[in-house]
C-alpha positions in Angstrom: -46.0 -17.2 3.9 -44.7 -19.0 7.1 -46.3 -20.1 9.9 -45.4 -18.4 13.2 -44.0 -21.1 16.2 -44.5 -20.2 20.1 -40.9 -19.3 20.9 -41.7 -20.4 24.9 -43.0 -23.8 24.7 -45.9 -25.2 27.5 -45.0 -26.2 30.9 -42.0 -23.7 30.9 -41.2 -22.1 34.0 -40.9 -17.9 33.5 -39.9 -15.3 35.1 -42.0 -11.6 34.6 -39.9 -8.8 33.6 -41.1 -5.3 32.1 -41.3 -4.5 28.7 -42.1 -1.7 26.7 -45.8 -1.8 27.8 -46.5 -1.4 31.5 -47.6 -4.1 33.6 -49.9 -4.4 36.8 -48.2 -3.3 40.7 -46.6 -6.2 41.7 -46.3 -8.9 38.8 -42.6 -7.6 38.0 -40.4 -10.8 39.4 -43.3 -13.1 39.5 -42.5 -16.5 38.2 -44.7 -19.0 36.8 -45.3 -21.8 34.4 -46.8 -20.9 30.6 -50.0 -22.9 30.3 -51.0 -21.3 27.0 -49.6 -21.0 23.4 -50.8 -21.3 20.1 -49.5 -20.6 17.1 -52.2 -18.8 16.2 -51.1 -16.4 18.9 -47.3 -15.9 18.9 -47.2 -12.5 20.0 -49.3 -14.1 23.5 -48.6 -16.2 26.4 -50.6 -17.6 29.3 -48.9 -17.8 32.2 -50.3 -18.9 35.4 -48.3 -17.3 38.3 -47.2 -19.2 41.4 -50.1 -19.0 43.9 -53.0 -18.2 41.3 -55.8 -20.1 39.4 -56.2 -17.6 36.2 -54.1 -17.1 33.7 -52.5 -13.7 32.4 -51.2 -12.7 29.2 -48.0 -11.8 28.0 -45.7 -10.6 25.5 -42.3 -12.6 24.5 -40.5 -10.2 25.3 -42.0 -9.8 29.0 -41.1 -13.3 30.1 -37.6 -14.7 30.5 -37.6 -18.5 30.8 -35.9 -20.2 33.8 -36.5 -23.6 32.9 -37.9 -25.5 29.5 -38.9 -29.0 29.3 -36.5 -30.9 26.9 -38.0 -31.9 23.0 -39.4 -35.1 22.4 -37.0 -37.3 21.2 -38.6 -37.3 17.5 -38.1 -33.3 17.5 -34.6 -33.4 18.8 -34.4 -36.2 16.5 -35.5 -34.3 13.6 -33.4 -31.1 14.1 -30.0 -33.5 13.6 -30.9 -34.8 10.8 -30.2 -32.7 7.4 -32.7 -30.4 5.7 -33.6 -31.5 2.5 -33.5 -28.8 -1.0 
């Protein structure tokens, strides 16, 4: 059993886009910055859109990112370094 990472990482900046499940009038092309994920929830993002308070949820699949903050240097660290057996 594995344990399931957020694939979009806080603070990101995202861009709406549809997916396979509808989504409200006029969030299509919305951007925004992701201010909720767990990894209890992978399937799930916050985002809070530009102009608004509230968050909305959604899928992965629904959000294309525009701009990531950078690792902490230990994590970038980390991934260079070989895996051990």
């Amino acid at each position: 059993m594995g344990v399931s990472i957020p694939l979009v990482p806080l603070g990101a900046r995202v861009r709406v886009q549809r997916g396979i499940w509808p989504l409200e009038p006029g969030v299509d092309g919305r951007t925004g910055s992701v201010t909720d994920a767990s990894e209890y929830r992978p399937h799930r993002y916050g985002v809070t859109l530009d102009g608004e308070q509230t968050a909305r949820y959604f899928r992965p699949e629904e959000l294309i990112v525009i701009d990531a903050p950078e690792p902490p240097a230990d994590v970038a660290a980390a991934k260079r370094r070989r895996a051990l057996p």
